[in-house]
N, C-alpha and C positions, 0 to 999 in steps of 0.2 A: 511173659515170665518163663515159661518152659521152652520156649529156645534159649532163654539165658542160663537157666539149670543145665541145658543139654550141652552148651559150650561150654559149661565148669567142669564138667563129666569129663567132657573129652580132654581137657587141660589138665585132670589129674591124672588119666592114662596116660596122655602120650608126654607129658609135659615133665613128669618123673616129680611127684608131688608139689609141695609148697613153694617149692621154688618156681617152679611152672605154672603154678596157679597165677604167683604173683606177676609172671610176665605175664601171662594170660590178659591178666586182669589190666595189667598197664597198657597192652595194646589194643585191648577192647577200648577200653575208657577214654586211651587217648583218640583214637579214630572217632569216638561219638565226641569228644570235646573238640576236636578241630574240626570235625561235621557242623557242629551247633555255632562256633565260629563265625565258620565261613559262611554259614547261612545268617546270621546277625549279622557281618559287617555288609555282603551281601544287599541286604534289606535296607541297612542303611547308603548303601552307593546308590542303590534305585530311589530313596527319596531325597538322598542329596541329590541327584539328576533330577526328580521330578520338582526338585525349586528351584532348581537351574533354569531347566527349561521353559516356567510358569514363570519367574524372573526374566529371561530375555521376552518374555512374547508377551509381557506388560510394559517392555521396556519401546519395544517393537511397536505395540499399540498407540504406547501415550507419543512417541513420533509421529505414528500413523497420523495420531489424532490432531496435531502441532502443525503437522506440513498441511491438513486438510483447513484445519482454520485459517490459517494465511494463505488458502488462493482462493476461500470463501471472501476473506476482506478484500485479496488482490480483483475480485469480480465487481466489489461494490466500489474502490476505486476509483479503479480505470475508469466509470463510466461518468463519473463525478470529475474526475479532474480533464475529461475531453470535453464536458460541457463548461467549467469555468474557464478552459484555456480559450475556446470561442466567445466565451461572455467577454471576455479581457484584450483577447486581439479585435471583435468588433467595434467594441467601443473607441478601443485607442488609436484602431485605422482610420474612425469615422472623424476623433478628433485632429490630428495631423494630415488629413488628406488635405491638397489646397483646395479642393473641389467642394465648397461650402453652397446653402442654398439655405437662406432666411427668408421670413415672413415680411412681407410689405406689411410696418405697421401702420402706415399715413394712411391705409385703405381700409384698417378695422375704426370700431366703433372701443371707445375705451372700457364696456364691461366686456370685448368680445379680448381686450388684451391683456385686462387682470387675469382671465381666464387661462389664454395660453401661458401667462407665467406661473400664474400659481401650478398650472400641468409640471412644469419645467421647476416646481420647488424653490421659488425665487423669495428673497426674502422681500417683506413689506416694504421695507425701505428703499430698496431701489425699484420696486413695481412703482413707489410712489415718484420716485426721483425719474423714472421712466416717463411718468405720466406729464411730467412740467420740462421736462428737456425740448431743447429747441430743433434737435435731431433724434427721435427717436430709434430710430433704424439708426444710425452710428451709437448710440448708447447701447441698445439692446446688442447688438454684435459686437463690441467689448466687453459687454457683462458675460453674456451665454457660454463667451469660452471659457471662465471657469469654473464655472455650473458645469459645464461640460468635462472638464478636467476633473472637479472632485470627484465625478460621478466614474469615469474612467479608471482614475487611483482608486475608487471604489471594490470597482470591479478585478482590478489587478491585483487588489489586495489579495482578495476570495481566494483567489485562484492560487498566488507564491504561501499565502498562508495553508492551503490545504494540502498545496503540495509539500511545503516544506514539513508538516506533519505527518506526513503520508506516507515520504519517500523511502522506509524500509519496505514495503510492500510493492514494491516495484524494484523492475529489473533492472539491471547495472546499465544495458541500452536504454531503457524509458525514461530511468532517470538523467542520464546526459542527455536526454533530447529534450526531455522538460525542461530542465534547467537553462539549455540554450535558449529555448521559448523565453520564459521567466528573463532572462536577462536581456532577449532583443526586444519584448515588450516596456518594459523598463527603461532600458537607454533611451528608444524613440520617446517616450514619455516625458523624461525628463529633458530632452533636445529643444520638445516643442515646448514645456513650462518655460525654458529658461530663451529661448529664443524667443516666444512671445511677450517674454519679461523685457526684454533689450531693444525688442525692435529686428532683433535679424534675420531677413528675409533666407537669407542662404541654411543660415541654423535650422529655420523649421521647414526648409523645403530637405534638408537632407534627417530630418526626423521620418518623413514621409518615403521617402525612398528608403531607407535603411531599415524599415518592416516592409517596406514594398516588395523589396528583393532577397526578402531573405525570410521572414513567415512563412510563406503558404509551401515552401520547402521542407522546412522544421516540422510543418504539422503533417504533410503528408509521412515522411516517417514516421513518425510517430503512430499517423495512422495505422498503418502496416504493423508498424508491432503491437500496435493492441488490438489489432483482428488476430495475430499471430497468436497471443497471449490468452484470448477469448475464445481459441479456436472459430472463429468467426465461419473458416470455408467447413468444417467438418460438419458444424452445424446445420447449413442448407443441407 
């Protein structure tokens, strides 16, 4: 308060009275009003910048958080659809190979062959229709294959159905290689249904060759990118 009296003092000496007061007074006033200003707007740019910046770095975050959940699910995956892709091609290789190997059943005892059917999910009626056939061994090797075959469609199912749910969590390479998978297990599949439908020997031997020669290609890449993806080498 008494440097303020002290500046009105000198404003009426040098300032040549009221008139001088009053510019006195307007350039005091105004210097602390564009003081208090720019210290207001001030305050306010520092906390508009501090919810700027607490805006981007939650924005920052919930990405952080978004990228880290999908390569947590891409972990659980990949290891799920390299095990149904081998559930799928074993079975369907073992069913299309021509290299078959059945049970002599002329040499079992008839509970030791309810036995291995009911193992194999046969239904009652042809265990029983087995049991009065005058050629066992050619019945049961007519039946078995498509015991064999629902069992395989089974299995290829697992595998196209989890892939095809799946396949955002995979990469743009995994998934064209799956999908090739997926579509060469498939064609051979259905080569050997429909050749063994008809009789045509040619049909189901190029069902067998056409996973032959082309599978265990598809899945070794494959392999390679999901060690890639797994960091597989960084890990040892």
């Amino acid at each position: 308060m008494e440097t303020f009296l002290e500046f009105i003092g000198k404003l009426v000496v040098y300032g040549g009275g009221a008139v001088g007061l009053a510019y006195g007074l307007f350039i005091f006033l105004g210097k602390k009003w564009i003081e208090n200003k720019f210290a207001t707007r001030l305050e306010e740019y520092k906390l508009a910048h501090d919810r700027e910046l607490e805006d981007v770095r939650y924005r920052i975050n919930t990405l952080f958080s978004r990228v880290t959940k999908i390569h947590e699910k891409e972990y659980e995956v990949l290891p799920m659809a390299w095990a149904k892709l081998h559930d799928g091609r074993d079975h369907i290789s073992s069913l299309v190979s021509p290299f078959q190997q059945y049970t002599d059943l002329d040499r079992l005892k008839e509970y030791e062959i309810r036995k291995i059917l009911t193992s194999y999910k046969w239904d009652n009626d042809h265990i029983n229709d087995l049991m009065i056939a005058p050629d066992k061994n050619k019945y049961f090797q007519e039946k078995i294959f498509w015991y064999r075959l629902n069992e395989a469609r089974s299995k290829f199912s697992d595998f196209h159905i989890y892939i095809t749910r799946n396949r955002i969590f995979l990469s743009q390479e995994l998934k064209e290689h799956f999908n090739k998978a997926d579509n060469l297990l498939w064609d051979s599949l259905v080569m050997r249904e429909a050749g063994e439908t008809v009789k045509d020997f040619k049909m189901i031997y190029d069902s067998y060759k056409k996973i032959k020669e082309n599978i265990d290609i598809v899945i070794s890449t494959i392999e390679k990118l999901v060690q890639e993806r797994l960091k597989y080498d960084e890990a040892l």
